[in-house]
N, C-alpha and C positions, 0 to 999 in steps of 0.2 A: 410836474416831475420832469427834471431831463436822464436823457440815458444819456452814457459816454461809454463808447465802445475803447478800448484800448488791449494791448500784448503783456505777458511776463517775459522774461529773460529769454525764455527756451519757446517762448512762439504760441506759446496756451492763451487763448484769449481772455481777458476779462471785463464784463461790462457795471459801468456803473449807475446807480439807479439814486440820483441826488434830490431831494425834497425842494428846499430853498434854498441852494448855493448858487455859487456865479461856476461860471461855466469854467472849466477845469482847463487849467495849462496843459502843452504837451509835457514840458520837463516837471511838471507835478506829477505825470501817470507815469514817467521812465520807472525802470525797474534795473537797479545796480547792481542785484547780485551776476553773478557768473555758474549758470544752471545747464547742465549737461541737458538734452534732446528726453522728452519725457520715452521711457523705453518699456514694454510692459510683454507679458509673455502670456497673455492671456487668452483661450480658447473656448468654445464651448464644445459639449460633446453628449448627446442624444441617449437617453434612458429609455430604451425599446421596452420595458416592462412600464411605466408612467405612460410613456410616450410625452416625454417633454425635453427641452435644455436643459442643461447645469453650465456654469458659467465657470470656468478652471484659472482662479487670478491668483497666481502662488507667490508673485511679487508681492501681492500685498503685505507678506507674513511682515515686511521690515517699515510699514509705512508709521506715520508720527504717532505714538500710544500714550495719552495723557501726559501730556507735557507740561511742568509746572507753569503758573501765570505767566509769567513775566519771560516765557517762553512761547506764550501759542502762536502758530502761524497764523491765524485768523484775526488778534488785534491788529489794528492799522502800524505803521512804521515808524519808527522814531529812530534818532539819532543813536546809530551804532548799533541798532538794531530791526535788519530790514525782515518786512514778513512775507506772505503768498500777495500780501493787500499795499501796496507800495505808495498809497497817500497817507499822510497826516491822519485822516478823518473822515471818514463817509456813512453814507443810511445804511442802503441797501447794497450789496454787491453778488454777481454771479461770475464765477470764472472757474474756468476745465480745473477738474480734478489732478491732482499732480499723481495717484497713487488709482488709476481708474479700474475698474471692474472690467469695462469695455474703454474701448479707443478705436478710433480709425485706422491707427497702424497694428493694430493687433495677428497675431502669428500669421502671414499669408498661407503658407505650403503645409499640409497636416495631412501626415499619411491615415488611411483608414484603420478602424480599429476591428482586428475581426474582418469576419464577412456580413458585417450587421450593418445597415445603411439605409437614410444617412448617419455617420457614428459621429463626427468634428468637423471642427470649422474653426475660422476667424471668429473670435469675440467682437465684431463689430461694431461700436455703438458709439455711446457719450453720457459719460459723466461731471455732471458740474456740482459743484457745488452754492448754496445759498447761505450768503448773511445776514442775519434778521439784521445787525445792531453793531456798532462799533464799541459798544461797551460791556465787557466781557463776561460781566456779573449781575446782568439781566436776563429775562426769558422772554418767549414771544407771548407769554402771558399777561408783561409788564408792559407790553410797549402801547404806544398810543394809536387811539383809530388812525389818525394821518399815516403813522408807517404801517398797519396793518395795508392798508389801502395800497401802499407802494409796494408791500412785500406779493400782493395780489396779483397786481401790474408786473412786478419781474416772473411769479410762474406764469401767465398771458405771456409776455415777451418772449422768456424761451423754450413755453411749450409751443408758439408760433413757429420758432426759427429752427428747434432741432426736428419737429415734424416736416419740415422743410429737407430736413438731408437725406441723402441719399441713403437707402437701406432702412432708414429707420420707421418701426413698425409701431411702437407704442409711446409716448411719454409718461415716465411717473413722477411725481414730487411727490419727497416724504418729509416730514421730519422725524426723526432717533432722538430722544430726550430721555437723559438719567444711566445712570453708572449701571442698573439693574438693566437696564436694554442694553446695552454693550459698544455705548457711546466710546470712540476714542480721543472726541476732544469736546470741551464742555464749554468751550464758547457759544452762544446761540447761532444757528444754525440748523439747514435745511440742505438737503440731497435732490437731483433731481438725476432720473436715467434715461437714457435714449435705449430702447430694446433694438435689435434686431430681428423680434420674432415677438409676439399676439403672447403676454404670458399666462401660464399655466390658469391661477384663476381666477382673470379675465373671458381667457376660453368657455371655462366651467359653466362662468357665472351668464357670459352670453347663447350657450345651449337651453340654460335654464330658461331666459327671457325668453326665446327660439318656440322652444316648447309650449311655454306657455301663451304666446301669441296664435299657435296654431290650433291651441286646445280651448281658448275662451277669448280669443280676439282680443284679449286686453292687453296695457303696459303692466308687467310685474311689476317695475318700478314706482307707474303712478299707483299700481292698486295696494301696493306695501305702505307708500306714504299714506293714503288714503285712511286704511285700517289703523294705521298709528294715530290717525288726529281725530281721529272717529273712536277709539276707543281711551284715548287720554293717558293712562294709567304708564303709559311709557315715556311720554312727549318728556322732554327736558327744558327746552323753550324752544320758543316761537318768536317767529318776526313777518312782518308782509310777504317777503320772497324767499324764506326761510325755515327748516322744523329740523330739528335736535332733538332723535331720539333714542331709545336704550333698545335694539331690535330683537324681538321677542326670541328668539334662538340664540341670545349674546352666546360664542364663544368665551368669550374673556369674562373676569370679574367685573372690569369696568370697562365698558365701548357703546361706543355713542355713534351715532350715523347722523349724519348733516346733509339734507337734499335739500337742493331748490322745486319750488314749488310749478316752475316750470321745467318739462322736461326741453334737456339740451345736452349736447353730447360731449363737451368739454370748456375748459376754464374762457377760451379766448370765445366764447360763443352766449357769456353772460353780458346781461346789460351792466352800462356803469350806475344804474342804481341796482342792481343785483350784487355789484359787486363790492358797493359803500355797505348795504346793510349786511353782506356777511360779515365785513370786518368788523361789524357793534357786537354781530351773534355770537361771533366764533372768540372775540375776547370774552365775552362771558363763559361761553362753557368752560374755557380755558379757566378761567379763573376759579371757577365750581366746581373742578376737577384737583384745584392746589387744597379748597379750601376742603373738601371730601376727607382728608385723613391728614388735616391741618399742617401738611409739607409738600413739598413738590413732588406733584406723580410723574415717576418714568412711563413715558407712552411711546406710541408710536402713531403716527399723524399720517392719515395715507388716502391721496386724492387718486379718484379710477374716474378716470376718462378713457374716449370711444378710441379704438386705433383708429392709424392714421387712415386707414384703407376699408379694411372689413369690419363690418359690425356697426358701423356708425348710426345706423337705423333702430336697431335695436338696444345700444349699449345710453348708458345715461349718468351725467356727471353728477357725483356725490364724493362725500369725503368719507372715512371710516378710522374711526381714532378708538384704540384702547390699551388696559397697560395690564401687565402682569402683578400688578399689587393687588389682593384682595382685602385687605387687612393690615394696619399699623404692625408695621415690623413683618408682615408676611407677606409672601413672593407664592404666587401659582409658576410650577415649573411643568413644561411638556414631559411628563413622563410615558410610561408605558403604551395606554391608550392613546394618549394624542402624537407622541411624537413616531410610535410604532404601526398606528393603523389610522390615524386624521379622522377620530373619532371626539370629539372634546368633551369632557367634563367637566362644568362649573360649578363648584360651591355656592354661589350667588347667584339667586333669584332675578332678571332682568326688570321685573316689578319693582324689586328695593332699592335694586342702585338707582336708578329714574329716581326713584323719592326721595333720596339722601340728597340726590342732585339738585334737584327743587327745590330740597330743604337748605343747602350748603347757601352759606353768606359770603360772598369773591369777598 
């Protein structure tokens, strides 16, 4: 795999992550449009009743919203029609979000709110975005182990490099797949965020480990996997340095948790056979997840790694994927209880979907 780090018009960087190409010209990576300075108004400001952030991006309201094919900024470029992606043809590609949550230049001066403190801030961070695929009418479901492996290698890459910058506190990659999760553009693609701040629950979820270290010396993490390959009835599959399972308290109708079988605190700290055989696993589940209600499931795809700083002893890399479809033609919506008091209730049995999952033919 080569990378090719290169700029867009307005100074956002973007890196490319090329399988078997010849090494990229400079005037193949120019970028001809004429783009104003990316400019964003974004803040966050402190819930003394939660006690956490909320992130204030009201620029977003105008950013790109399903835009027909033959318009998305994410296929590659062609003749009299230039995109975010200004080569011909590429694998993989990651470059700053043009529409960010957070930014480096975000609000410097914000007066306090109240006598409640701290109230706001700079939305500090970074947002990139990730391309599975230059072809716009695939999933990362479809693609092959070779790109899986490379799409692997770009979150390693820049959850290296944005852990590297200044401020920044967490790395997350996610993927948003399907019109029912509130995709706004349906090219294959991945998000990845630089926090400036340990999020909410990460926090949660590393009190819990905390706790539990102190109360029985053991890894919550390893004794959760443990219980799941020891009791079977949940596993979805398995591989040497891998388990896929449906975890006994699922929130969701359908979500599935992916741990390596060694504990390690984030992406760049697996081996590269760690990192080949998730890309066999993780196309499979994907695939068991289309074949579950014989269409593509809206999911949400969400890798929790250690911050940058605190917690790293305790916190442990896993993925956690699930979608709000319960049922052909039916959606679970956050109503009352869950979206009013973060209490959840699931129609579905984590015993069954495990089984269906088993059972489902990619």
């Amino acid at each position: 795999m080569r990378k090719t780090s290169a700029h867009l018009a307005d100074g956002r960087e973007i890196v490319y992550f090329d399988e078997n190409r010849p090494e990229r010209r400079p005037e193949e990576l120019a970028d001809p449009r004429d783009l104003p300075p990316v400019a964003t108004g974004s803040e966050v400001r402190f819930d003394p009743l939660l006690r956490e952030w909320v992130v204030i991006a009201s620029h977003r309201q105008t950013r790109t919203h399903l835009p027909p094919t033959d318009d998305c900024p994410l296929c590659p470029s062609s003749q009299g029609h230039n995109t975010e992606i200004p080569v011909s043809d590429y694998d993989v590609v990651a470059f700053e979000n043009r529409f960010p949550s957070l930014a480096p230049n975000s609000r410097p001066d914000l007066d306090p709110i109240g006598e409640l403190e701290p109230s706001r801030g700079p939305a500090r961070g970074h947002c990139e975005v990730l391309v599975f695929s230059s072809d716009h009418n695939t999933s990362l479901a479809q693609v092959s182990p070779q790109r899986m492996r490379t799409i692997i290698e770009a979150w390693v890459d820049r959850t290296t490099a944005l852990s590297e910058k200044p401020g920044v506190e967490q790395v997350y990659c996610f993927e948003n797949r399907g019109s029912e999760i509130g995709v706004t553009l349906h090219h294959p693609h991945g998000q990845i965020y630089a926090f400036p701040f340990v999020t909410p629950r990460t926090r949660r979820i590393l009190a819990s480990a905390e706790e539990y270290r102190a109360r029985t010396g053991g890894d919550l993490f390893a004794d959760i996997l443990r219980t799941e390959q020891e009791a079977k009835v949940r596993v979805v599959a398995e591989s040497e340095h891998w388990t896929a399972f449906v975890p006994a308290a699922a929130h969701w109708p359908v979500e599935v948790h992916i741990q390596p079988h060694r504990p390690v605190p984030d992406l760049p700290a697996l081996t590269t056979a760690e990192r080949a055989d998730f890309a066999e696993l993780y196309l499979d589940v994907l695939r068991r997840l289309d074949a579950l209600f014989d269409a593509p499931l809206p999911y949400v795809s969400a890798w929790h790694q250690a911050p940058v700083r605190q917690g790293r002893d305790l916190a442990r890399l896993r993925l956690e994927l699930f979608s709000v479809r319960r049922a052909p033609g039916k959606l679970k919506y956050l109503a009352g209880t869950e979206s009013g008091m973060d209490v959840f209730i699931n129609d579905v049995a984590p015993e069954s979907t495990a089984r269906r999952l088993r059972e489902a033919t990619p």
